[in-house]
N, C-alpha and C positions, 0 to 999 in steps of 0.2 A: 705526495704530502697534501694534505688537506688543506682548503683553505680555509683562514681565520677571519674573523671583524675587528678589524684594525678601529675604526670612526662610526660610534653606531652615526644611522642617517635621521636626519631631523623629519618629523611626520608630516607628510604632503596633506594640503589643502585640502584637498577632494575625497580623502579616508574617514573614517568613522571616527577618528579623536577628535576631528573638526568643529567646533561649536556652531550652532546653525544660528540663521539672521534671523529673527521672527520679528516680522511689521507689528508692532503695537498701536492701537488706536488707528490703525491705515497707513503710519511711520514708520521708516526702517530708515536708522544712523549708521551711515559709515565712519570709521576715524581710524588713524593708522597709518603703516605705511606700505605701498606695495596694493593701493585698491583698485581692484578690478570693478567695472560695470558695461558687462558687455551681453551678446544675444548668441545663441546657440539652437541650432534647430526650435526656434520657436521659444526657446522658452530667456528669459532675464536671467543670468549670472552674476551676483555680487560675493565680493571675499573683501573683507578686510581683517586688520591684527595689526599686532605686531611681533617681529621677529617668528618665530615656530608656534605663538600663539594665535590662528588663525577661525576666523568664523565664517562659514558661509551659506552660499542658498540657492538654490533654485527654481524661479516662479514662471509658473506655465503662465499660458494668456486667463485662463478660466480658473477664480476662485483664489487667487491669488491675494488679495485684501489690501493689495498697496497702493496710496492714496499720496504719498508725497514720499519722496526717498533724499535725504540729507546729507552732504557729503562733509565732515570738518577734517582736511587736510588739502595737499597743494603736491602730493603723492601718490600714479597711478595713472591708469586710464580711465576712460570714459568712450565709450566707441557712438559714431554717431546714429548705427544702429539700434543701439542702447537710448539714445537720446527719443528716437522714431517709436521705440516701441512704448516709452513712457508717457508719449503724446498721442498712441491709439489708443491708449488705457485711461486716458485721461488723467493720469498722473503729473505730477508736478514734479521738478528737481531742483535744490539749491545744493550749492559748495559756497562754504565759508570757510573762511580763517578762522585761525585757534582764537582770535579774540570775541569772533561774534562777526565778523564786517560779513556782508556779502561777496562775493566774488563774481557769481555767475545766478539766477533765477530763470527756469521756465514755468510754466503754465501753460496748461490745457486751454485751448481756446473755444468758449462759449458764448452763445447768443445772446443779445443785448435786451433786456426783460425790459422796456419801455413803463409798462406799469409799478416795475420795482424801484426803478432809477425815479420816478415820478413821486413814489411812496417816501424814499428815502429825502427825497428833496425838501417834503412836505412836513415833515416829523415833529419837525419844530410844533408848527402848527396846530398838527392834526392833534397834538398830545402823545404821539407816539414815542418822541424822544424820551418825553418823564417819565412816561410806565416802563420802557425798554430799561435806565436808568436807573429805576425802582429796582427791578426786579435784580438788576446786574450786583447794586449793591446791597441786595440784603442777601443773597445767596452767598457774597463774599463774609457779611457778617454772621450768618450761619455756619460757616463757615471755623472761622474764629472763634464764636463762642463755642462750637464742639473742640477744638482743641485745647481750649483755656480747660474747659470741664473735665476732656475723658486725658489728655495727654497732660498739661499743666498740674490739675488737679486745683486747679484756684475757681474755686468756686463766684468769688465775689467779684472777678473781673469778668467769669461769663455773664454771670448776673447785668453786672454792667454796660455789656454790650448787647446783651437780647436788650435791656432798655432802649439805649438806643437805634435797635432795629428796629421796636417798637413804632417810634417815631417816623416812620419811611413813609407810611400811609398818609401821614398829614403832611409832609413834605411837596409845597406849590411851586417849587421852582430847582433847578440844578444845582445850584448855589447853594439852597437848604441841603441838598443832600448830600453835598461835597463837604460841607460843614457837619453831619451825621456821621457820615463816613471816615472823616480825619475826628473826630474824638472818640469814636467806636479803637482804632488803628491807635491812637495813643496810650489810653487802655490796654488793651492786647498785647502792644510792646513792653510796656511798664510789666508787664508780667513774666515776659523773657527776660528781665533785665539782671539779676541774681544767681540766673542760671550757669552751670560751669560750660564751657563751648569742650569738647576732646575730639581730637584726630586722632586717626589713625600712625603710627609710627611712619608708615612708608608715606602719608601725604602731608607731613609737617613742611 
């Protein structure tokens, strides 16, 4: 008598149904449960998911794009292999809690730039703080007013706030700008505020 399939079998990790990790901007997020981060003939192996819906990856040493790897669960291993080889690569790794907290951080360890810690010291100073400052917040308000314009469709509140982007260049102190910035941001919000918020059925 032939035999039958009684339980079809749940699809293993390592198959082709598998969804792959792709480091974005140098990041790759694990979350789930059951995460692997371990080393195999040379190369990084991470998997996470959950339950039979599983994602994974395989990064050789060369070409690989990973610049920080994020862990949010409290589920899995981590081998300290895996730790050695994310500190030849100069990679970084945090695991956090589902709230945000930190749990664990490494970092790559680099040379102390004397001249930079010097710069950094001096900013005040030198003016570098305000134009750093400038520029940090008008690109936020650029920012804002392309969404008031192309996503909002409220014309009059982008308006509003290129005005006071306007403003940035004449801005002599921190203070002015943090006052540019929180009425550009009031502005902006006032224009979300109408809006209907919708979730999804499964994230209510």
């Amino acid at each position: 008598m032939a035999a039958t399939e009684n339980v079809r079998q749940l699809q293993q990790s390592h198959n082709s149904a598998a969804r792959l990790i792709v480091p974005r901007h140098g990041v790759a997020t694990l979350f789930g449960f059951g995460i692997q981060v371990r080393v195999d003939r040379g190369h990084l192996l991470l998997e996470d998911g959950i339950g039979p819906n599983r994602r994974c990856a395989r990064l050789p040493r060369v070409g690989h794009g990973l610049r920080r790897l994020v862990v949010v669960s409290s589920d899995g291993i981590v081998s300290l292999a895996a730790l050695r080889w994310l500190s030849d690569q100069k990679a970084s790794f945090a695991m956090l809690n589902r709230d945000g907290s930190v749990l664990i951080t490494t970092g790559p360890a680099r040379s102390s730039d004397a001249r930079l810690r010097r710069s950094q010291a001096l900013a005040h100073v030198s003016g570098a703080a305000l134009r750093i400052t400038r520029e940090l917040v008008r690109q936020k308000l650029t920012g804002q007013e392309l969404v008031a314009r192309s996503k909002l469709l409220d014309a009059t509140t982008a308006d509003t706030i290129a005005t006071f982007s306007a403003e940035l260049p004449g801005a002599e102190n921190t203070a002015s700008i943090r006052l540019i910035e929180a009425q550009a941001a009031s502005a902006y919000w006032s224009a979300w505020r109408t809006l209907p918020m919708t979730f999804p059925k499964t994230r209510r």
